[in-house]
Every structure is written in C-alpha cells, then in structure tokens.
N, C-alpha and C positions, 0 to 999 in steps of 0.2 A: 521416428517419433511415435509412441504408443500411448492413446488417451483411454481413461480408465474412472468412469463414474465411480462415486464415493457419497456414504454419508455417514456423518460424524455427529457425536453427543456431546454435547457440551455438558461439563460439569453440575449447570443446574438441569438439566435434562431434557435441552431442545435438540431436535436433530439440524441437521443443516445437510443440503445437500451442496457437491462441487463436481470438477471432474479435475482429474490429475496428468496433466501433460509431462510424460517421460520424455528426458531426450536417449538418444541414441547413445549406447550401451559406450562405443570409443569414440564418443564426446562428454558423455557426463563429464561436472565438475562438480568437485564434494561441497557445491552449497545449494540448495530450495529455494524456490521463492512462494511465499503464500500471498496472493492477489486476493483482496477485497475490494468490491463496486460504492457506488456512492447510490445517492436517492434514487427512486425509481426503477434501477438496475436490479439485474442478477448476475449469476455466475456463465450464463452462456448469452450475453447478451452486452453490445458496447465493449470499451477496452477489454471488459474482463473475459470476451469472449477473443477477441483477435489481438490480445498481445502474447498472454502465456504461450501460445503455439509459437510466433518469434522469438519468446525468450528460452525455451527448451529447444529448439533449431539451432540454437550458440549455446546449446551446450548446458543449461541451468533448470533440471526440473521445477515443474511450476502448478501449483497446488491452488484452483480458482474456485473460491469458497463461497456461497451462499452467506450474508451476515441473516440474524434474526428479520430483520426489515427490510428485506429482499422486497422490490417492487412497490414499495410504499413513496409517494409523493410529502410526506411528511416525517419528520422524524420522530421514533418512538423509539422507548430501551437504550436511548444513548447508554446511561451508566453500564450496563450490560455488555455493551459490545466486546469487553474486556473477554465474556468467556468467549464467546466464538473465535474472536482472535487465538486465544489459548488453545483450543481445539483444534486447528490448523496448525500452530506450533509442533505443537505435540505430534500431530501425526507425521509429518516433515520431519523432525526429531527423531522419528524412530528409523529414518533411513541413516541415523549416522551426517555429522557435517554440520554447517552451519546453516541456518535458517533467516531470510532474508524479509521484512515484512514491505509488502507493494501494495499503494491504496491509490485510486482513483477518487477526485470531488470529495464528496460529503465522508468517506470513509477517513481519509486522511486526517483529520481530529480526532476519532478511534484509535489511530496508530499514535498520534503525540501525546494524547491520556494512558493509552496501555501504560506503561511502566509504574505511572501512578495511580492508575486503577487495581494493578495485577499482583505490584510485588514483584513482578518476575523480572529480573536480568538478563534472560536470555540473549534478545536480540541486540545487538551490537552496531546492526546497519538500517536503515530506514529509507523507503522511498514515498516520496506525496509527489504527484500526480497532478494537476488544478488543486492550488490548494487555497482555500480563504472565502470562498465565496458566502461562508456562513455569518460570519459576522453583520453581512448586509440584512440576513431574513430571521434569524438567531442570535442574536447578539450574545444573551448570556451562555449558548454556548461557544463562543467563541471567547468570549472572557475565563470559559472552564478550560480551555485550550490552552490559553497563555497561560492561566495560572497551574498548572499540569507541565510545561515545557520545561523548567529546570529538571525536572526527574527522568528528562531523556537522557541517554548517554551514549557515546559512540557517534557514528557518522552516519549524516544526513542528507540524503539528495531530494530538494525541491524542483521538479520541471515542471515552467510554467510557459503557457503559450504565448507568443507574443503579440500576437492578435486579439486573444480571447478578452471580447470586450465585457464581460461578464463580472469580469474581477479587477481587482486594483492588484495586477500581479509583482512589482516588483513590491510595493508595500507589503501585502500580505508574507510573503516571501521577507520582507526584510523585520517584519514585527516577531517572527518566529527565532529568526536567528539571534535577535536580542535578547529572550526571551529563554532560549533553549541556553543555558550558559556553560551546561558540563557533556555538551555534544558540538560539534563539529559541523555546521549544517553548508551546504555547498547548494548555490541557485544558478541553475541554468534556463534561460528564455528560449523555447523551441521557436525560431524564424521561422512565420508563418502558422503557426501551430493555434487553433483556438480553443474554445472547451471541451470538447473531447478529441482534439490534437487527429481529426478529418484529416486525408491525406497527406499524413504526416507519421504513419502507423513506423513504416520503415525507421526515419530517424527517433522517432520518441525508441526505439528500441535499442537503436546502435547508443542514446545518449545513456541508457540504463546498465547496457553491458559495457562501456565505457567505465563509466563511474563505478562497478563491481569490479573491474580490472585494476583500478587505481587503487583502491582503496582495500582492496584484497590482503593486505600483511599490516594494516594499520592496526 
C-alpha cells in the first residue's frame, strides 16, 4: 500500500487537503472509495484516518478528504459540502471505475443531500457510518436530509453500532430507508460497535467490503 498526500479545489475555489491510500497494484479493484469525517474530525484523524488503510489492504483504493469544516465543533457550509464531495469524485474519477462515496457521523447527511444538491448521478453506492445523530442537536438539518433522500439512487449501506448510545440507531436507520424511496438502503447493527465503532476497526471493515462484494453487479 502507497499513501500519497493530495490537495484539491473545489469548484468555488477552496482547497481541501487528504491523503490517497493505494492498494497494491495485484490487488486493486476498478472501484475508489472517497471517505469523509464528521464534526470535529479530519482526514488523518478517527475513522477517516484508520479505515481507508483497511479498506485499500482488500484491495479498494481510498481517497480520505478534508470537507470545508474540517475540525469545527459546529456545523458550517452544510449547503456547500456538495462541492468538496464533487472534488474527490472527480479526482477518483480520473483513475477510471467506479467511485464509491464513504462518510462517518455528521458527514453522512452530506452524502444523502449530494445527489440533490449536485445534480450529479455519478454515484450509484453509498455508505453512512453512525448515521442520525443530527436530528437530536439540528433538527432542521435533519429535516433537509429526509427531504433530500428520495433523490438518492442506487444502493445504500447504513452501519450502525449497536452499542452506541449516542443515537436512536435502528430508528434513524429506519426513517432513511423510508425515505430514500428510489435507492435500495441495506442496515447493519455492528455487535458491540459504539460511535466511532472503538475496537471494532477490523469488523466495521470486513462489514464494508462485504457489502461492496454483494452489491458489486447490482
């Protein structure tokens, strides 16, 4: 595996920094994955620093992006986040394949507006991470969430911890999939897993290339 700092412009013209975990040349599979952090986070810090490296180890290059509000305890630019997203697309994009989008916490509503914020079609598979927890501290943007989820399309994987007392996970989880009506959303409960799925790195990863396996010819 070869890691390769990157920084990218976004369309209205922020930079964002990441770094790009290659897998090894007779293991690649022709799909990308672009990981985005939730509040507080960055790209070399929590999931988005210790999964991409498991998920390019099996085989799936993994593109771990800075959003605009990197390290921020509150959220800013929600409507925004649409270019950053775009921005890791795109770059992923140009190695050819398909392009897989991966969010942790507060990012994972970024990834169920993309479509309706973007226009774009690209992405076809989506993964959320802890997903819901915004509704409790945000309400309206978690009302922008559902009202944004019919413009998803294609297949969905929600992994939520089953521990994590943080969130109402099978709820949130199940308000999505009603919600989302012209995608396919699939929930799995990581046993033992809490909000950022703490010794549980191993399985949160085999449950990700799992579900990229299945759903692979869909």
């Amino acid at each position: 595996m070869a890691i390769e700092l990157v920084t990218l412009k976004t369309a209205d013209g922020i930079e964002l920094d990441g770094a790009m975990y290659r897998a090894a040349p007779v293991q690649q599979r022709p799909v990308g994955i672009v990981m985005v952090h939730g509040l507080t986070w960055n790209f070399y810090r929590g999931p988005s620093r210790w999964l991409p490296p498991l998920l390019a180890a099996a085989g799936f290059p993994c593109l771990s992006l800075n959003m605009r509000d990197h390290d921020l305890s509150e959220p800013k630019d929600f409507a925004l986040a649409h270019h950053d997203l775009r921005a890791g697309l795109d770059h992923l994009a140009g190695d050819g394949g398909e392009v897989v989008l991966l969010a942790h916490g507060f990012a994972c509503n970024k990834l169920v507006c993309y479509a309706a914020a973007s226009g774009d079609a690209r992405p076809r598979r989506q993964i959320l991470t802890t997903f819901g927890a915004v509704k409790a501290y945000r309400p309206e943007i978690w009302s922008a969430v559902i009202d944004a989820a019919p413009l998803m399309r294609g297949e969905a994987l929600v992994v939520q911890g089953a521990a994590d007392t943080l969130i109402e996970a099978r709820e949130r989880a199940a308000e999505l999939t009603e919600a989302a009506t012209a995608a396919r959303v699939e929930t799995q409960l990581l046993e033992g897993g809490n909000h950022y799925f703490d010794q549980r790195h191993d399985e949160l990863a085999a449950a990700i290339v799992g579900w990229l396996g299945r759903t692979a010819a869909t």
